[in-house]
C-alpha positions in Angstrom: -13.4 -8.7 13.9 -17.1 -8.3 15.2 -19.9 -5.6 14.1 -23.2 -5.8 15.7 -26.0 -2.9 15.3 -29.3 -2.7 16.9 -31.9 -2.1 14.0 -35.2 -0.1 15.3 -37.5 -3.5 15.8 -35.2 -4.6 18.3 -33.0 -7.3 16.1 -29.8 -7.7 16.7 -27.7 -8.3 13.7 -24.5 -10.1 14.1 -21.3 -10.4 11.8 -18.3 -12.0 11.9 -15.1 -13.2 10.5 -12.5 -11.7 7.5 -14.5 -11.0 5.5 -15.5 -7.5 7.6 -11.9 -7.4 8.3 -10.9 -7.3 4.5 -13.3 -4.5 4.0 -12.0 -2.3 6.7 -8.6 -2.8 5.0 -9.9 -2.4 1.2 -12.0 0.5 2.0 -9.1 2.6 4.1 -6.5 1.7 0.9 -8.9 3.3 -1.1 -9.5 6.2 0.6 -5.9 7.0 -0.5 -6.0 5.9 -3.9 -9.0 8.1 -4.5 -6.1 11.0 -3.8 -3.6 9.3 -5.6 -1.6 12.2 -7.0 -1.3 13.1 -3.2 -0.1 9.7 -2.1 1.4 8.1 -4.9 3.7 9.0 -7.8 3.3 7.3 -11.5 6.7 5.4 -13.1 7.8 2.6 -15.1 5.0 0.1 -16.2 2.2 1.7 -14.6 3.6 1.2 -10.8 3.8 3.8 -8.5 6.1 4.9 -5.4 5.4 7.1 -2.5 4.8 10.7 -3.2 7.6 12.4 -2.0 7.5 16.3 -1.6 9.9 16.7 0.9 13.4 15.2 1.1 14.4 12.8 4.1 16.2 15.7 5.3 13.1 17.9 5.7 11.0 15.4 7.1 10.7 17.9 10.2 8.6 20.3 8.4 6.1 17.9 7.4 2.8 18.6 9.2 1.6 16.3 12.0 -1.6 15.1 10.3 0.4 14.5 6.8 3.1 12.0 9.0 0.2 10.8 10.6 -1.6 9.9 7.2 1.6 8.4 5.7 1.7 5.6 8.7 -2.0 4.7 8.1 -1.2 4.1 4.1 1.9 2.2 5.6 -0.1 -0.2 8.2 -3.0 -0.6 5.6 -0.5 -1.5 3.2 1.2 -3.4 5.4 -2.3 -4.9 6.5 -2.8 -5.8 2.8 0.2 -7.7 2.4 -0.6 -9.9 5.3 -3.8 -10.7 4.2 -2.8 -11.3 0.9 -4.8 -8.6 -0.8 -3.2 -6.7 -3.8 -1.8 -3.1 -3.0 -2.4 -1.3 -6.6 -0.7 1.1 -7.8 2.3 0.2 -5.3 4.8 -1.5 -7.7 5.4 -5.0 -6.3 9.6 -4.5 -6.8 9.0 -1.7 -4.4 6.9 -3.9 -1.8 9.8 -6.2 -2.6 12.4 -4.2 -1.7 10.9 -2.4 1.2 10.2 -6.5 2.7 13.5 -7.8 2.4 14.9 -4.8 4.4 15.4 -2.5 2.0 18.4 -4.7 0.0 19.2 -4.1 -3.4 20.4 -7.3 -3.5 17.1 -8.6 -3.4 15.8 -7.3 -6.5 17.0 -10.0 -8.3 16.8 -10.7 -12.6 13.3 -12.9 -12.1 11.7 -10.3 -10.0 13.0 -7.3 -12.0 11.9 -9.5 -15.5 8.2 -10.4 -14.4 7.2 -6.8 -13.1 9.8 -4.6 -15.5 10.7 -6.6 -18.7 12.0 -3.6 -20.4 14.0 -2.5 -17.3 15.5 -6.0 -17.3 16.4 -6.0 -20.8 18.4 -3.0 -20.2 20.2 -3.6 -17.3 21.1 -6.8 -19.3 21.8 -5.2 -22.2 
């Protein structure tokens, strides 16, 4: 990625690289977590999911800006993920589950034990 700006005396300031690129992506993320009750709802060990207000069912009343807000959290989360930047307060098992194609099966014990110990214990239990 490349930003350039003319200043007024006529320099031309050049930067390049990820480091602009990781900005763009940090700064959009938190642009939603600043409305966080909006985007994202509290559980277990301080993680969050998706704010849901509508079932699957009704997606078709959701408004055209909200859907359209929705897939910009998902591509900057998404965008995070590639670039190895944290997604807080997604829950990681979540992020987990959603990447291996939403299988249950891939929550396995060492995931479930390093993110939810307590969750762990009592599915053991």
């Amino acid at each position: 990625m490349e930003y350039s700006t003319d200043s007024s005396a006529g320099q031309h300031i050049r930067s390049l690289g990820d480091g602009i690129e990781r900005e763009v992506i940090h700064t959009i993320f938190e642009d939603f977590r600043q409305e966080d009750s909006q985007w994202f709802t509290s559980h277990a060990d301080g993680k969050s999911t998706l704010a849901m207000s509508h079932t699957l069912a009704m997606a078709r009343h959701v408004s055209t800006s909200q859907k359209r807000n929705m897939a910009i959290l998902g591509a900057a989360t998404a965008l995070c993920l590639v670039r190895g930047m944290s997604t807080p307060p997604f829950d990681p098992v979540l992020l987990h589950f959603f990447i291996h194609g939403c299988n249950l099966d891939a929550i396995h014990p060492g995931i479930l034990s390093e993110w939810h110990p307590q969750l762990r214990r009592t599915i053991q239990d």
